[in-house]
N, C-alpha and C positions, 0 to 999 in steps of 0.2 A: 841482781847485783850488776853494778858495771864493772867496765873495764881498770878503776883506780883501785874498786874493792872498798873505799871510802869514802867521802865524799866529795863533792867538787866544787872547784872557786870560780870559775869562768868559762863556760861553756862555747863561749861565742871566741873561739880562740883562731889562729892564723888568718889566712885572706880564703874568702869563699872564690869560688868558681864554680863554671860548669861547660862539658863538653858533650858533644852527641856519638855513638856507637850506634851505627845500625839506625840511624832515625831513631834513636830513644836517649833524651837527656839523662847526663851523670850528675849529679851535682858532688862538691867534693871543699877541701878544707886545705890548707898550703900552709907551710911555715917553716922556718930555717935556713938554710945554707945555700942560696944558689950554685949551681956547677958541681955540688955537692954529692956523693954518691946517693943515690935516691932510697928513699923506704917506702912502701906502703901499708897502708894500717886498714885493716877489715875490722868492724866494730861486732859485734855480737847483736842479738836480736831479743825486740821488736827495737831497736834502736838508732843511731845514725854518725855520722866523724863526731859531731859535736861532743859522745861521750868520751873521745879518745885525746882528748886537753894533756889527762897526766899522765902516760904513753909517753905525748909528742914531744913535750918540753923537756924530757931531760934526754932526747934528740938532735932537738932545733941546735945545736952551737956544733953538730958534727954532720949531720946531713939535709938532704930536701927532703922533709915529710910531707906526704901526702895522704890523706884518706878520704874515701871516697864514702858517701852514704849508697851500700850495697844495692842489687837492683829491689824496686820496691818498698825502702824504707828510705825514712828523709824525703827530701824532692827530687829523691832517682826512680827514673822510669822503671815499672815491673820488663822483665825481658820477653814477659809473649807467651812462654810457653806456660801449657795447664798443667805441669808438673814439674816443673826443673828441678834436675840433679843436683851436686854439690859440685861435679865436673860441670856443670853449666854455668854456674856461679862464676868458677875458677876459671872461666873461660875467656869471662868476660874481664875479671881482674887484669890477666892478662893482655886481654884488649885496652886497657887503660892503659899498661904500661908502654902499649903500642902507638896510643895516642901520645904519648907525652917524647915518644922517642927513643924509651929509655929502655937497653939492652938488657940488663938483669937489675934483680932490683933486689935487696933483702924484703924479707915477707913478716909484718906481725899479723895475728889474727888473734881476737877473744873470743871463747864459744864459739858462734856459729858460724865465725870471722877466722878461727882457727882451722875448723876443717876443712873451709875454701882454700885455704892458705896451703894444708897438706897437698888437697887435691892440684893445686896449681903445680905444686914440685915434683907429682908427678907424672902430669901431662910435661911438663916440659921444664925440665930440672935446671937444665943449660940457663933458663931466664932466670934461675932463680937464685942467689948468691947465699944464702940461709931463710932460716925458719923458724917462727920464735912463738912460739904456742901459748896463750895464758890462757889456760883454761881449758883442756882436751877432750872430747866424749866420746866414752867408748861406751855403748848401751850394750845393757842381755836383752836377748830378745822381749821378754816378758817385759823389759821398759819401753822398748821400740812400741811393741803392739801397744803398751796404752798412751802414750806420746803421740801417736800417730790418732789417734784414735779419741784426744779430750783436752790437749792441750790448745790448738787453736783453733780461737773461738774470734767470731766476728759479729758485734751489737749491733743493728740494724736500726738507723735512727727512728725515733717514734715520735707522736705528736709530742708526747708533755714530757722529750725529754730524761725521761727518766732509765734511757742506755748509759745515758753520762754517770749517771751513779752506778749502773754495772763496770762501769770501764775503770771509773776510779779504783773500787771493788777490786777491780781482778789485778790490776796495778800490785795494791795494796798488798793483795795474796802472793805478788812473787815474791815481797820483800818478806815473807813471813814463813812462808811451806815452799819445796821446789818435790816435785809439782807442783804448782800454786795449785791446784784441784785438789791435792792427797792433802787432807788437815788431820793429821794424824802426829803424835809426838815424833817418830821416828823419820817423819818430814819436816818436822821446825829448823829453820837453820835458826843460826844464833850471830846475825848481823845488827852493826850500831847501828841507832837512828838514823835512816835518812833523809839529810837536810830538805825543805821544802821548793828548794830550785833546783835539786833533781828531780824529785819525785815531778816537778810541773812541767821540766827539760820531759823526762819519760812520756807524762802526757800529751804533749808537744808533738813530738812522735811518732806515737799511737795514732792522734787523731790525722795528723800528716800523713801518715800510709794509708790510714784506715783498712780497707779490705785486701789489699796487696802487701800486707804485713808476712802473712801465714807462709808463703811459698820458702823463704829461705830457713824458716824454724824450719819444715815440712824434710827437704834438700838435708837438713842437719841430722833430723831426725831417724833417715832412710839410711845415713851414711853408716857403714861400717870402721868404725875407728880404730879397727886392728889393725888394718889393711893402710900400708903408708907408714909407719914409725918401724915393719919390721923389715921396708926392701928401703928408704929411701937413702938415698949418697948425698943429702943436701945436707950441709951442718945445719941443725934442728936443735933444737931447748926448749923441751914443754915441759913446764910448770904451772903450780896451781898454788893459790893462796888458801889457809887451813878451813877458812870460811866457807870457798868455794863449794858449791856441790857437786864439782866434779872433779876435786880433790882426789876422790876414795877412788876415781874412775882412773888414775895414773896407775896404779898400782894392777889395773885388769891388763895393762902394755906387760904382758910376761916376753916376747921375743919384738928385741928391736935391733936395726941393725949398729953398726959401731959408731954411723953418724951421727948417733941419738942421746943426747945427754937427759935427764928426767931431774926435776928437782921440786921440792917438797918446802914451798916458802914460807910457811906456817904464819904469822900475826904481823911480819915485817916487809910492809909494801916498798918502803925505800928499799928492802935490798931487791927486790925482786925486780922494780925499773933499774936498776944497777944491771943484775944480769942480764937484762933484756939487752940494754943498752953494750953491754961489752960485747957480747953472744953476733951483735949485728956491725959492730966495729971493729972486732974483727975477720970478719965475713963482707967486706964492702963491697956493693954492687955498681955499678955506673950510674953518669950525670942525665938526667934530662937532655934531650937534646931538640926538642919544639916545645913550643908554648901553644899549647888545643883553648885556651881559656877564650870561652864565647861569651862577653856583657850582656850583650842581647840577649840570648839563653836563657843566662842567670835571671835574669829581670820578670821571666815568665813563670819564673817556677813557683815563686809562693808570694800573692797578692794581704799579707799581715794588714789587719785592721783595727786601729786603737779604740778602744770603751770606756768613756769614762765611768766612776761608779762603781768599780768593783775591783776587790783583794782577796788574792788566793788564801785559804784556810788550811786547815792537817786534815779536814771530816770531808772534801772535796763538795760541800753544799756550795761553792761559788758558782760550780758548773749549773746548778737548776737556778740560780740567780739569774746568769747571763743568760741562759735561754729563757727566760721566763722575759727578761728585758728588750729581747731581740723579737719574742713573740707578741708582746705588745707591741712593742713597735710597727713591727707589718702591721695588724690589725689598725691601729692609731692611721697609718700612714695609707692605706690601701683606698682607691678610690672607684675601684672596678673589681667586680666579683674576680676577674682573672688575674689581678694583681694582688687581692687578699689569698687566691690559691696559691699564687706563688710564694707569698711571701711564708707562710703557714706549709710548704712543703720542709717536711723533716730531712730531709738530703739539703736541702738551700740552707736552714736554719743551721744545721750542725754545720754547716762551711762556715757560717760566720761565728761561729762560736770557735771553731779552729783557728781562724783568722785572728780573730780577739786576742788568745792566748801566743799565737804567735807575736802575736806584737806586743805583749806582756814581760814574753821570755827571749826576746829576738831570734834569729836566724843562723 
């Protein structure tokens, strides 16, 4: 599920950017209001800003939205460490706002975007002007342990290819069971059709992170989500659309403190960007006050490459198309045993099959 809960019209929304923390590029999404009290938007996972379009826009006419693709998903750098927390995350959000200049900011976050979001208010509440939760998780243990334990999973490219149809596969299984592993009735959600330019936006993604996806599920996973809605002073509004699966998980917040509104949005997205949208206007945080936006940067982060001859499908068979086309190709093209090795490495091939889709679905 994304962040709309529905489907999306244009993914390739604001002005791109990217800046560096630490020697490690952000890449991130711009739109609305200059001078404008600032927001930032945390997307949920395995995902990137680009799902955060219908968030942003009933935003853009009152402040400067920004969202950044978290560390290790999109074309943001993983942060380094072989375990980061959900305080490591929030660390770093923070170090974004630091980049930008900006003294406090309102916070959204969906899923995995929202518990960074808590964690940031509270390390350091004073940055923080409110808190706007879509989608909250509070796990029992007994979901921790198998979460941690089966949920991600990383397809290791092969000669012929055929990770790509696991990948579609397991795509496929979030939009159907959550767990997507648990195929059981009592795991079906009961979501619409999703259109085929998210489902390929998703794969986009996917294949974009590739194995530096897991750390922020992982960070989400660990987190205890009791912990934060029952001390924090930040105005806070965590809700969940009825679809959501972690709907039934607002209802486990039994002690919150007075800063904490909960609400229950059941089948109506317009109202829910409604409250989002008030919850953070009137909680207004400060303006940007430097521009970090590196061209050059940006320019390195993802090299997209067009193919002609091929169209996405619902069965995901286009993925063994393209690789099948790019594998001939090396082989056609190779004129030294060391140039048909290269070309025929399943690491090399699957880059330009990411490459391809990237230029399919844009940036």
């Amino acid at each position: 599920m994304n962040a709309e809960g529905v489907s999306e019209s244009d993914h390739r929304w604001g002005v791109r950017g990217a800046l560096s923390i630490d020697g490690r590029a952000v890449h991130y999404r711009r739109a609305g209001t200059p001078g404008a009290p600032a927001v930032l938007l945390l997307h949920g996972s395995p995902e990137s800003a680009s799902a955060l379009h219908g968030v942003a826009a009933p935003l853009e006419d009152r402040f400067d939205v920004i969202a950044i693709d978290t560390p290790g998903n999109g074309l943001s750098a993983p942060l380094g460490h072989d375990e980061p927390d959900s305080e490591a995350f929030a660390r770093h959000a923070l170090s974004v706002l630091d980049a930008f200049g900006i003294e406090r900011a309102g916070l959204y976050g969906f899923h995995t975007g929202a518990g960074t979001a808590m964690s940031a208010a509270l390390i350091a509440p004073e940055r923080v002007s409110a808190l706007a939760l879509d989608g909250y998780a509070v796990w029992t243990p007994a979901e921790r342990e198998a979460l941690l334990a089966q949920y991600c999973v990383v397809y290791e490219p092969v000669w012929d290819g055929s990770h790509l149809a696991r990948i579609w596969a397991r795509l496929e299984e979030q939009l159907i069971f959550f767990p997507w592993h648990d195929r059981r009735l009592s795991a079906r959600m009961d979501l619409p059709l999703t259109p085929l330019e998210t489902r390929l936006r998703r794969l986009r993604d996917w294949l974009t992170a590739w194995e530096t996806y897991p750390a922020a599920y992982l960070s989400a996973f660990r987190r205890r989500g009791e912990v934060g809605p029952d001390r924090t002073n930040v105005p806070t509004l965590i809700g969940a659309m009825a679809r959501d699966p972690l709907d039934v998980h607002l209802d486990r917040l039994s002690h919150v403190s007075r800063a904490v509104r909960i609400k229950h949005w059941g089948e109506d997205r317009g109202r829910a960007l409604s409250d989002i949208a008030e919850h953070l206007t009137a909680h207004p945080g400060a303006p940007a006050t430097r521009e970090p936006r590196d061209g050059a940067l940006l320019e390195t982060l993802a090299t997209p490459q067009p193919l002609e001859g091929w169209a996405p499908d619902d069965h995901g068979g286009f993925l063994l198309l393209l690789w099948k086309r790019l594998r001939d190709k090396a082989i056609a093209s190779a004129k030294t045993e060391s140039e048909l090795a290269e070309g025929l490495d399943p690491l090399r091939l699957n880059a330009r099959v990411t490459a391809a889709i990237q230029a399919h679905t844009g940036l």
